[in-house]
N, C-alpha and C positions, 0 to 999 in steps of 0.2 A: 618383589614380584609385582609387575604391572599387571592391573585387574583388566576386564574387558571394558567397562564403563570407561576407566582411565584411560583406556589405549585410542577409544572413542574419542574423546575430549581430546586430545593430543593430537589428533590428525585433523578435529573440526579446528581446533586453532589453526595449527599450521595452512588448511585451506582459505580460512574465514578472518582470519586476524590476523595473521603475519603476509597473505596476502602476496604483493609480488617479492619480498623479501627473502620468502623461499628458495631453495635452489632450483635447476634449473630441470633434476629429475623431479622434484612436487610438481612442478608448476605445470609439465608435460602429463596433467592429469587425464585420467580414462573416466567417464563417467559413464557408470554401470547404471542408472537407477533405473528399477523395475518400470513396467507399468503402471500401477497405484502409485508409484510416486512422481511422477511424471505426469499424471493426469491431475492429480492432486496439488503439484506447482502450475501446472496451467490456470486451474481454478483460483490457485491463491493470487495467481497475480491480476486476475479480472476485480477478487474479491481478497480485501487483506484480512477479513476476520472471520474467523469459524467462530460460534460460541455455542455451548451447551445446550441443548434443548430443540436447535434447528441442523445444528451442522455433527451431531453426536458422531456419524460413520467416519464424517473425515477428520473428525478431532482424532476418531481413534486410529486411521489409518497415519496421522500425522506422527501420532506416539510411535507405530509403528516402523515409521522409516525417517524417523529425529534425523541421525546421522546424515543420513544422503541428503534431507532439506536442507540442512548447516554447510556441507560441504559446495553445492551446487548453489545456494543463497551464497554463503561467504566469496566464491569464485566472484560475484557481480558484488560485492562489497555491499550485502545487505544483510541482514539478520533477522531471524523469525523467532518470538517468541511464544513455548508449546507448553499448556497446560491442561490439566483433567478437563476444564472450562472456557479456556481461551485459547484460540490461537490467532495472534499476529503479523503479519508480515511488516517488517518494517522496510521501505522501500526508498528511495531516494526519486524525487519527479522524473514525470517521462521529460526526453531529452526536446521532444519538441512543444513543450507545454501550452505554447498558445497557442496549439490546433487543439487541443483538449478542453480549452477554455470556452468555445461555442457551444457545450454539451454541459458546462458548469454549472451551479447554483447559482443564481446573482449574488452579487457583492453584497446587499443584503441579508440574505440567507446565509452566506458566508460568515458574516458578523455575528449574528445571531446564534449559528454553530460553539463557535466559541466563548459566545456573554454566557452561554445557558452551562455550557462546560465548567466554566470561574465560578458563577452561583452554584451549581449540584456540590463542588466539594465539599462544604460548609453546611448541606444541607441533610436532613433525616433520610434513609434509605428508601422511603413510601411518602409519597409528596404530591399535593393538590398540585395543577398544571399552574393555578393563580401563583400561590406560593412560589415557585421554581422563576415561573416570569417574573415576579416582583424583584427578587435575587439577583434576576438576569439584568434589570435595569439599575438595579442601584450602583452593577459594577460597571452599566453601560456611562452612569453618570460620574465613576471615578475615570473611567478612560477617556471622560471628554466626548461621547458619543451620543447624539443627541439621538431621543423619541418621541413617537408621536401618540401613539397609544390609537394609533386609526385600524381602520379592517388591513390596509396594505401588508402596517408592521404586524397584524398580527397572523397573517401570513407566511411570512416569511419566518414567524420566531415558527407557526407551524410547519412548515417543511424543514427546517432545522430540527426538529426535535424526531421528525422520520427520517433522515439523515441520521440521527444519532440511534436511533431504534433497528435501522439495519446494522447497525454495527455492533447492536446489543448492549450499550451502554446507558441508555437510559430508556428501558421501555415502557411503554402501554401498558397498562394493566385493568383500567375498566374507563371507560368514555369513548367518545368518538372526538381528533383532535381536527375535526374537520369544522366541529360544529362549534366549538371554542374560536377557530377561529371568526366564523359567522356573529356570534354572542358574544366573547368575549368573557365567560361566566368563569368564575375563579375558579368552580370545587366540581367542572362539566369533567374532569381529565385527573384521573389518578396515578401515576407513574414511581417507577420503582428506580431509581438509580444506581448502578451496582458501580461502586469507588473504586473499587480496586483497576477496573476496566477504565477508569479514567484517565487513570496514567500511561496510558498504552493512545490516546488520542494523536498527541503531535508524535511523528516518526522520530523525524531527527531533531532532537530539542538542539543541539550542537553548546557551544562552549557562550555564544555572544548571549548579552541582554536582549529581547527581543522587542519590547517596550522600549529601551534607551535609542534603540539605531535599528529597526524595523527591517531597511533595507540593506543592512550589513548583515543580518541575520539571514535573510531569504537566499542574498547572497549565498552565505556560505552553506545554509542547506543543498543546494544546485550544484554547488562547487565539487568536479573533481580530477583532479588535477591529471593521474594516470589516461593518458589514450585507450589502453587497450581495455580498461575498464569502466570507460565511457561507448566504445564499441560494442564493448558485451551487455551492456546496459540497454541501449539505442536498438540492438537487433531483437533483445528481449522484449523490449516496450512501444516498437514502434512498426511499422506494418513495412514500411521498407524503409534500408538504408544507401540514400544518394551521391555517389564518389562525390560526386560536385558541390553536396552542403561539409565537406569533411576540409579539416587543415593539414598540414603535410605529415604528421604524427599518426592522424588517424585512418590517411589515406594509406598511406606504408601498412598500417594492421591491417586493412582489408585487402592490399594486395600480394601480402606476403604470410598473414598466419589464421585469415576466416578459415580454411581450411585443416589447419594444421592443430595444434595444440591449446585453440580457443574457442574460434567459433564451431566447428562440427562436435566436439565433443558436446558441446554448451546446447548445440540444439537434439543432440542424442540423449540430452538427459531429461530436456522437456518432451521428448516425445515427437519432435518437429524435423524438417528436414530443410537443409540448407540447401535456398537457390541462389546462384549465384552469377549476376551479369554485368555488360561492360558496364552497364548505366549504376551500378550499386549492388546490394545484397540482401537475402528476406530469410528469416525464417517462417515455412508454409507450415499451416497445418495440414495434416494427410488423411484422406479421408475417412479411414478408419480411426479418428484416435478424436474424433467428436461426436455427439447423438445429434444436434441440434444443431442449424444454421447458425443462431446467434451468438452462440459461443464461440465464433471466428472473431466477435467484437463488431464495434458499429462502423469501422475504415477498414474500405476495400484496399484488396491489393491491385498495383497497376497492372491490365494484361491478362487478369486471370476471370 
């Protein structure tokens, strides 16, 4: 006898993991998701981490609708990982990443992200901010990564470590990291590193070395090969979709199946509504199903 847990798990694969291999009635999926869940992947894709202590409601409405996130995550070939304490999104980059890139951290900051990431796992779970940066440069000096030890870098390693504090993996716990940056003082910033939460940092580690060939690796992060799962990605992630940036694979999905058995269901399960024109395609948000301006995100739609 198949239990209800297993029968769960049996159909999140079949959505999430086999993917278009399915037949051709899976594939012609209905997506039911409530409202709470629907509001709740809206959320997640602004913000990919819920963690305990700030996000407690939606952790628990996550637990609550597991299934329909795996199901409607696995359709766009992503995965979310749900726990009492964490939750996840693992996402693959938006399709136009370097209009995202004007809003980024500098490549500084960026670096910094990561060196303090390499030190924390090696390190006590309650840790001087000194300690942590020292860690972050010794690994800065096996990568070949030079520093300078001035107010700039130590800027930068500061907003790096608030970067890593909204995502709850290394936070705050008594100082001010504003003022370390200023001073420089080793023992101004106490931080608590929770490891586990570590490993949830890079999304898609994928299969390559990322040290040996950097851009083989970034590569194949970005990489996906299917059309209509690049379509449903793109309408998800991006404020509008233009026939005219599409190749003849992805122009065919949007003229023959946004409608049909991918895109409308896909935007009925976020809670959004599919417009659809000659110039391209959008999923809107509707004006009941946000409280606040800004949670439309920081790009406008054309026209509206």
């Amino acid at each position: 006898m198949t239990t209800e847990s297993e029968s769960i798990e049996h159909d999140d694969n079949e959505a999430g993991l086999k993917g278009e291999a399915v037949t051709r009635r899976d594939r012609r999926w209905r997506a039911d998701a409530g409202e709470e869940a629907a509001e709740l992947m809206r959320y997640l894709n602004r913000r990919c981490w819920l963690v305990a202590g700030r996000d407690d409601e939606r952790i628990a409405a996550a637990r609550r609708n597991e299934a329909e996130l795996r199901r409607v995550y696995g359709r766009l070939g992503w995965s979310v990982y749900i726990d009492r304490d964490l939750v996840r999104l693992r996402k693959s980059p938006p399709a136009r990443a370097e209009a995202y890139a004007d809003t980024a951290p500098t490549a500084q900051t960026r670096s910094w992200f990561f060196l303090v990431v390499a030190a924390a796992d090696s390190l006590a779970p309650d840790v001087a901010i000194g300690t942590l940066v020292n860690a972050a440069r010794s690994a800065a000096a096996d990568a070949g990564i030079e520093v300078s030890n001035d107010i700039t870098e130590r800027r930068a390693i500061v907003a790096a470590l608030k970067l890593l504090d909204e995502r709850g993996v290394i936070e705050r716990v008594d100082g001010m990291l504003d003022l370390y940056a200023a001073s420089g003082k080793e023992n101004s910033v106490l931080l608590h590193v929770h490891h586990t939460r570590l490993l949830h940092v890079i999304a898609n580690p994928g299969t390559l070395d990322a040290a040996a060939d950097p851009e083989a690796w970034l590569a194949q992060v970005s990489r996906e090969p299917d059309a209509a799962r690049r379509m449903r990605r793109a309408l998800v992630d991006d404020t509008c979709v233009h026939t005219s940036d599409l190749d003849e694979e992805e122009a065919a999905w949007l003229s023959q199946r946004v409608r049909g058995d991918d895109g409308q269901p896909l935007a009925d399960a976020f809670g959004l509504k599919l417009e659809r024109r000659v110039e391209g395609a959008a999923f809107v948000v509707p004006e009941d199903a946000f409280r606040h301006p800004n949670e439309l995100g920081p790009l406008p739609f054309p026209g509206t």
